[in-house]
Structures are given as C-alpha cells and as structure tokens.
C-alpha positions in Angstrom: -21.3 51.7 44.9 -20.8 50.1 41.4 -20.7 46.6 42.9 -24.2 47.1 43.0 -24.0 45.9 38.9 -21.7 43.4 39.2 -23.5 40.2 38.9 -19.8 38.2 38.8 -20.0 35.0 41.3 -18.4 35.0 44.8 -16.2 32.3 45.5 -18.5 30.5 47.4 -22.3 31.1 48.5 -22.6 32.7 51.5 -25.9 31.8 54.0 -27.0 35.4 56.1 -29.2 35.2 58.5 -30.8 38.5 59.5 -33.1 39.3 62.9 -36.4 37.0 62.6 -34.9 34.5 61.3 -35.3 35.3 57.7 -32.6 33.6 55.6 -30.8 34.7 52.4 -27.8 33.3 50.2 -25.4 35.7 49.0 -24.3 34.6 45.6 -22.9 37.5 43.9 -20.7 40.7 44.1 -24.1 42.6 43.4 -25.8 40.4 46.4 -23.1 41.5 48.7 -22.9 44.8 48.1 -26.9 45.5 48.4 -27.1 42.9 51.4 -24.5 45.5 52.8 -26.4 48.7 51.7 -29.5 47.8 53.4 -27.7 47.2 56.9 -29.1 49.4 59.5 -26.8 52.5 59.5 -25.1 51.9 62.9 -24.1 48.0 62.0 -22.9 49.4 58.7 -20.5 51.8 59.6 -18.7 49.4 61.5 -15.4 48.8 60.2 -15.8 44.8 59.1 -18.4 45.8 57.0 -16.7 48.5 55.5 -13.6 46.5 55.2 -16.0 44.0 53.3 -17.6 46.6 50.9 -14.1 47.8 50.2 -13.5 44.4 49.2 -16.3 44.5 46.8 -15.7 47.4 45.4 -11.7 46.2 44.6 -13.3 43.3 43.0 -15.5 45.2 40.5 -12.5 47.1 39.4 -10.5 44.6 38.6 -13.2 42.0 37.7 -10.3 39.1 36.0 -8.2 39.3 39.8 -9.4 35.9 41.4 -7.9 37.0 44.4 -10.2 40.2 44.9 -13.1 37.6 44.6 -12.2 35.8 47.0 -11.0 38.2 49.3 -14.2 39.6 49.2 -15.8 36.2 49.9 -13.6 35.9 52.9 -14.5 39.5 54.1 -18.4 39.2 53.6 -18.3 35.7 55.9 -15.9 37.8 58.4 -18.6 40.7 58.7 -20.8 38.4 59.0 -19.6 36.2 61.4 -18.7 39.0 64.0 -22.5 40.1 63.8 -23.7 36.5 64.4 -25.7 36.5 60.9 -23.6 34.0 59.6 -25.6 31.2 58.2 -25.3 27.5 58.1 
C-alpha cells in the first residue's frame, strides 16, 4: 500500500477508538492507511474497510483531486463508525 508514504492531510481529523479504550487521531493519508493495516485480519477484510483503503489508495494517485481526499475522509469515519471505533 503506497498510502503508507503519503503524509498529505485528510480533510478533517478523525478520533479512533480501539478495544481498551486507547485513543488515536487520524490525521493523514499515511495514518489511515497504517491505522487500517494493523486491523485484526477478520475486521479488515470486511468490505467498509476495504472500500476505505481503496479510498486511500485513489487518493495517493491522484494527490491534487480534493475529492479523493475527502472521499477518503468520508470512508475512514464510515469504517469506523460501523465498527463502533468512531471517536468523539
């Protein structure tokens, strides 16, 4: 995943909240995509999150398309939502 390197801004910080509590802002195309590699391999196969590292991945190939940044935004708060990890 090359959105691993791309340190561009998402439209919007995005609070995660994983099991335990523990807290973490999503800031970044490259925060995204590694928040979404380190998922547990059965919640990451599920299609919203691979819908939102799709997302990603659009948006670090065309890095000038506003509308892939925050379509990826939009996606990474959807994925997160359905899991209940969405933050405050």
């Amino acid at each position: 995943m090359t959105a691993l390197f791309n340190h561009r801004s998402l439209t919007h910080p995005v609070a995660a909240v994983r099991s335990g509590g523990l807290a973490t802002d999503i800031r970044t195309v490259s925060d995204a995509a590694l928040f979404i590699m380190r998922l547990p391999k059965e919640l990451g196969s599920r299609l919203h999150w691979e819908l939102a590292g799709a997302a990603l991945e659009a948006a670090d190939r065309h890095p000038y398309d506003e509308d892939l940044v925050r379509m990826s935004t939009l996606a990474i708060e959807n994925a997160l939502a359905r899991e209940n990890m969405l933050g405050a």
